[in-house]
C-alpha positions as CSV (number, residue, x, y, z in Angstrom):
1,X,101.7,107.0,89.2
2,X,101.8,107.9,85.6
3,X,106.3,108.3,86.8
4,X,106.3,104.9,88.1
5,X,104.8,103.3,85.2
6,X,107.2,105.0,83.0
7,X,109.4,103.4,84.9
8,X,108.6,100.5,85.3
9,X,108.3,100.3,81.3
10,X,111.5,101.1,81.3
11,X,112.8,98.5,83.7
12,X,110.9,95.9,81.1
13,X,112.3,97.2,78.3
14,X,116.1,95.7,79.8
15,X,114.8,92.3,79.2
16,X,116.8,91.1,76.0
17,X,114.1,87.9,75.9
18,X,110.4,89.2,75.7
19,X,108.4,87.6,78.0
20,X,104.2,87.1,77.6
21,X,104.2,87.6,81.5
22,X,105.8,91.0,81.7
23,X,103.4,92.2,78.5
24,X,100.8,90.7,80.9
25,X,101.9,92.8,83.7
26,X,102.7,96.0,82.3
27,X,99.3,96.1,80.7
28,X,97.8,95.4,84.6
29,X,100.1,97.7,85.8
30,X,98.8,100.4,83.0
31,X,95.1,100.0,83.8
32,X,95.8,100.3,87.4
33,X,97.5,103.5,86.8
34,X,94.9,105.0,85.0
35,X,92.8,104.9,87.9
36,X,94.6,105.7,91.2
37,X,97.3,108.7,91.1
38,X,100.5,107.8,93.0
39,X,99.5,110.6,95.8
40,X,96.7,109.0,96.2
41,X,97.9,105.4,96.5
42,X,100.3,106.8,99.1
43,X,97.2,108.4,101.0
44,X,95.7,104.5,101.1
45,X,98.8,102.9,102.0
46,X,99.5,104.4,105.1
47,X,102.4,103.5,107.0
48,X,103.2,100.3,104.3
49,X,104.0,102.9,101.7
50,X,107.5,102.3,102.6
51,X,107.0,98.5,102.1
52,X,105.9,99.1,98.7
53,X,108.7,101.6,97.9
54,X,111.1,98.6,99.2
55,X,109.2,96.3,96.5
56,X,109.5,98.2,93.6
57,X,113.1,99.1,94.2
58,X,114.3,95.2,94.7
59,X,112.5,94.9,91.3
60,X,114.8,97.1,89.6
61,X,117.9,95.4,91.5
62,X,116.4,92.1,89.9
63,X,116.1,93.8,86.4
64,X,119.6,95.0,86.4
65,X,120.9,91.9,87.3
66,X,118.8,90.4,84.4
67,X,117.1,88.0,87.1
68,X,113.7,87.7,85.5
69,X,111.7,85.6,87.6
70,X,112.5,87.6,90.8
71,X,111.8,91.1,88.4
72,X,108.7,89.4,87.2
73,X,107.9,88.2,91.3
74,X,108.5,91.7,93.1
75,X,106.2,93.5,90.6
76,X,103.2,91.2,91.0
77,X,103.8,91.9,94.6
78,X,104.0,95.8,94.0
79,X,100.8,95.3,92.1
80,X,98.8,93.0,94.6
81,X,99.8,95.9,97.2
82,X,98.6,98.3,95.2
83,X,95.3,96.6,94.9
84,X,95.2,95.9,98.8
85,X,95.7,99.4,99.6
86,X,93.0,100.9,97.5
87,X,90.5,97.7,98.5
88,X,91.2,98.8,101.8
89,X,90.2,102.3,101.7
90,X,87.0,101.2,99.9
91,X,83.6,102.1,101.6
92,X,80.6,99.6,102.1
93,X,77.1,99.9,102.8
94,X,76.0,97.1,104.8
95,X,72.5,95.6,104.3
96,X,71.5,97.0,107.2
97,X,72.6,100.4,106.5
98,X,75.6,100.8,107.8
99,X,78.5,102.0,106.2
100,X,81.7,100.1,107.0
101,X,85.7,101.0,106.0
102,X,88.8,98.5,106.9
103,X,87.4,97.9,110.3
104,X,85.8,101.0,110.9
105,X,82.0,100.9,111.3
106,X,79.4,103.8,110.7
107,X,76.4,103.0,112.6
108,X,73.4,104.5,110.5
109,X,70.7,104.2,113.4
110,X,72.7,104.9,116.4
111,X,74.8,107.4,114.6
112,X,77.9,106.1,116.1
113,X,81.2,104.7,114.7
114,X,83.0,101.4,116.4
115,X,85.9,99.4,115.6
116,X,87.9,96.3,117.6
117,X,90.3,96.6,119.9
118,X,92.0,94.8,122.6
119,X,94.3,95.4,126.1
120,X,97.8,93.9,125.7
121,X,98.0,94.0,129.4
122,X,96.6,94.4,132.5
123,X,98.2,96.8,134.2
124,X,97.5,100.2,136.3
125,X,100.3,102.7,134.4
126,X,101.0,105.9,133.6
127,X,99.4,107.0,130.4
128,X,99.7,109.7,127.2
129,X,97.6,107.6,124.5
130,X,93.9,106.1,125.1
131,X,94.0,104.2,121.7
132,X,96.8,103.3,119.7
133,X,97.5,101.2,116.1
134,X,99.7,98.0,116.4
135,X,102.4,100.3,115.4
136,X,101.5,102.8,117.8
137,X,103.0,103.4,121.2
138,X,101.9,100.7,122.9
139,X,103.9,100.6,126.0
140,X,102.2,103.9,127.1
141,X,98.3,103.3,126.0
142,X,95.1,101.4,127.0
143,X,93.8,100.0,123.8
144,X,95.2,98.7,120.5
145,X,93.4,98.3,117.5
146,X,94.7,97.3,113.7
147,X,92.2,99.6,112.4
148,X,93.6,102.7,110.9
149,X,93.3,106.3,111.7
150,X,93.0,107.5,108.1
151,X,89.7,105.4,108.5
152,X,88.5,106.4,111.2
153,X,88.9,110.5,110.1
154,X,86.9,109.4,107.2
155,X,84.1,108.2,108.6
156,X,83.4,111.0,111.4
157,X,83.3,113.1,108.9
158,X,81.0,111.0,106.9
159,X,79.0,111.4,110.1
160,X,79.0,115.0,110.2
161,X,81.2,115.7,112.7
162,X,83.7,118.7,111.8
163,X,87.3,119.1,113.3
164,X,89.0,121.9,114.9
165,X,91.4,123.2,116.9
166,X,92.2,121.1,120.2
167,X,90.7,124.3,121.8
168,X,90.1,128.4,120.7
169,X,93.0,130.7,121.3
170,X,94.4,133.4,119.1
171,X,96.1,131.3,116.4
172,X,92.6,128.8,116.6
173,X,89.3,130.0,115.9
174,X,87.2,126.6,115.4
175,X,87.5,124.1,118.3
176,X,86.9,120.8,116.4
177,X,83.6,118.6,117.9
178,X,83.5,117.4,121.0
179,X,83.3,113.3,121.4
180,X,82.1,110.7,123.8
181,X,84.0,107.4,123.6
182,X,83.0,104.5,125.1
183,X,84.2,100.9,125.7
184,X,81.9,97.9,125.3
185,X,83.5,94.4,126.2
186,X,81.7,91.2,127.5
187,X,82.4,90.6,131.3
188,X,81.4,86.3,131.6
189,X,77.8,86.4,129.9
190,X,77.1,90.2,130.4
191,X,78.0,92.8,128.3
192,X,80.1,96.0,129.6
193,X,79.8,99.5,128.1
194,X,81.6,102.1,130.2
195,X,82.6,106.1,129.2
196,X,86.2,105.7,128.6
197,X,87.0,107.5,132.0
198,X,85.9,104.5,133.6
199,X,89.6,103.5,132.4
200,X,91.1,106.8,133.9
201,X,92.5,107.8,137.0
202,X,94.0,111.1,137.5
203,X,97.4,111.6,140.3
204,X,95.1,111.4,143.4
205,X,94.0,107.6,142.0
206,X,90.8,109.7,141.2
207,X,88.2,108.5,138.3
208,X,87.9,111.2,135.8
209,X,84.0,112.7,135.1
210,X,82.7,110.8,132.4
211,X,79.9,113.7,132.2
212,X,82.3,116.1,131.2
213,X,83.2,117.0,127.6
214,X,87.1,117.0,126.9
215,X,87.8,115.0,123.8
216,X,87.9,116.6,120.6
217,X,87.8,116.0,116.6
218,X,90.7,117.5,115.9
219,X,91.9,115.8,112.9
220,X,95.5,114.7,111.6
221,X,97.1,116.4,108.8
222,X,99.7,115.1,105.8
223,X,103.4,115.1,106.0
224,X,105.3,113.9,102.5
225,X,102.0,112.7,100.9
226,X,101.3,110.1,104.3
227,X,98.6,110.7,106.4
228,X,100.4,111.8,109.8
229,X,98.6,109.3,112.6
230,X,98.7,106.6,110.6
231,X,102.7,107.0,110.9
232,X,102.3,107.9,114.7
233,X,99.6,105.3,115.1
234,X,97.2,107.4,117.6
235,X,93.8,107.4,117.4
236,X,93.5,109.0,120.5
237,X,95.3,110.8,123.1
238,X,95.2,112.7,126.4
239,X,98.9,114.1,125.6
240,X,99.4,116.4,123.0
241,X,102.7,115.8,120.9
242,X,101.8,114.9,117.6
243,X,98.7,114.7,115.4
244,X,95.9,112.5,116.4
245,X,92.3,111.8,115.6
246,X,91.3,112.6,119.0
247,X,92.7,115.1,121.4
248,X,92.0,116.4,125.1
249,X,90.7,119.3,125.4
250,X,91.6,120.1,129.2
251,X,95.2,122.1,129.4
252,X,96.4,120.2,132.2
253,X,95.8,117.0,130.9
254,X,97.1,117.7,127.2
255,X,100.2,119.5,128.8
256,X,101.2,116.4,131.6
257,X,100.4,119.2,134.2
258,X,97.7,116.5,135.0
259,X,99.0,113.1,134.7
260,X,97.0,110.4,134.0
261,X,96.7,106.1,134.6
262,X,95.3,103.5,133.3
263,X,92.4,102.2,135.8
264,X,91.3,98.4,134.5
265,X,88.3,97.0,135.9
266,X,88.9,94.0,138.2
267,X,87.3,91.6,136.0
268,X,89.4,92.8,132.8
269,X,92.3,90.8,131.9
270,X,95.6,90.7,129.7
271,X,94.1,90.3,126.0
272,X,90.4,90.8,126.4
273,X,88.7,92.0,123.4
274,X,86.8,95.5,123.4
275,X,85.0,97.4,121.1
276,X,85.4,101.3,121.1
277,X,82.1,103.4,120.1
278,X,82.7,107.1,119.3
279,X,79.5,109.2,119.2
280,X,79.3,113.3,119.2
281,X,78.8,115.1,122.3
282,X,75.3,115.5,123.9
């Protein structure tokens, strides 16, 4: 961060007419600095770190040409990014206890974490994600949610659960936490809450066994200073091709040996609303 202020001091300091605006923003731009390092920024950004680069580098376009208004309009945006990203990745303690990030919710009392989602459509497919981003694959998964990954690693840790290896072989010692996840919807005036095999079907059109431990905290690494699902968009997956929050921990399934559908309830349709609960195994 301290590089980019230097900078963007630098890209002020074209301006042949000084301008009470630019002092104004430099000196926003300064304090913001002083607290958020650009790595971190990048972390809290996620997959609009791009979108910011983009910013910054039209503002330097508009500086060369001497176009001050527009210089003067893309760094405010920069800046209001900025802001949005770290406001974003900001933690808050309900008054009922809860803890809540982006749209990420730590349930104190249950000790569960939930966040929205929704089915784009209605349809019995074949599947390699359970729960996807907005930017995620979503021709090939059963939920969608604008919630961010990032987020939710954050808070299962925060609720004590510990990640791992997808499962214990040579190269892994430490299998990561095993993971119920459920889905609650609203089905006319009753409300739904089903293990998320209830959504599954295997190749013989066969439910899979909710009572059976196979998803794991595995976690997602960093590539380039991003957090890696956020750029892939999975939450969580029964595939294994790139890093995830969640993973299966069943060969065949993680492989494809096993494929796997989606299975919708009868009385689900096209853009119902769900909620996804994530709690450790019991």
């Amino acid at each position: 961060m301290k590089k980019l202020l230097l900078i963007v001091f630098a890209f002020l300091a074209n301006f042949i007419i000084a301008d009470e605006a630019f002092d104004k923003l430099s000196s926003e731009l300064e304090s913001f600095a002083a607290k958020v390092g650009k790595d971190q920024l990048q972390l809290m950004a996620g997959y609009k770190w791009n979108q910011y680069k983009r910013v910054l580098k039209n503002a330097e376009k508009f500086v060369q040409e001497k176009k001050q208004e527009e210089a003067k309009a893309k760094y405010k945006e920069a800046l209001s990014l900025a802001k949005s990203f770290v406001e974003n990745c900001k933690i808050h303690r309900l008054n009922n206890g809860d803890m809540k990030m982006g749209e990420i919710t730590l349930h104190a009392k249950t000790e569960e974490i939930s966040f929205p989602a929704y089915v784009e459509v209605v349809e019995d497919m074949p599947i390699e994600v359970l729960i996807c981003t907005d930017n995620g694959r979503m021709h090939e998964t059963i939920f969608i949610s604008k919630a961010r990954p990032f987020h939710l690693q954050t808070m299962m840790i925060a609720l004590g659960l510990k990640n791992g290896a997808r499962v214990v072989n040579e190269k892994f010692k430490k299998q990561g936490d095993h993971v119920k996840i459920e889905v609650e919807w609203k089905s006319g005036d009753k409300v739904q809450r089903k293990p998320i095999e209830h959504f599954l079907s295997d190749e013989n059109n066969k439910t899979l066994d909710p009572a059976k431990p196979r998803w794991v905290f595995v976690g997602s690494g960093l590539h380039k200073g991003s957090f890696i699902a956020d750029l892939t968009g999975d939450f969580a997956v029964n595939y294994t091709m790139a890093d995830s929050i969640i993973d299966c921990s069943e060969d065949d399934i993680a492989n494809m040996k096993t494929l796997l559908s989606s299975k919708f309830p009868k009385d689900m349709k096209s853009k119902t609303k769900v909620r996804i609960i994530i709690s450790k195994w019991k």
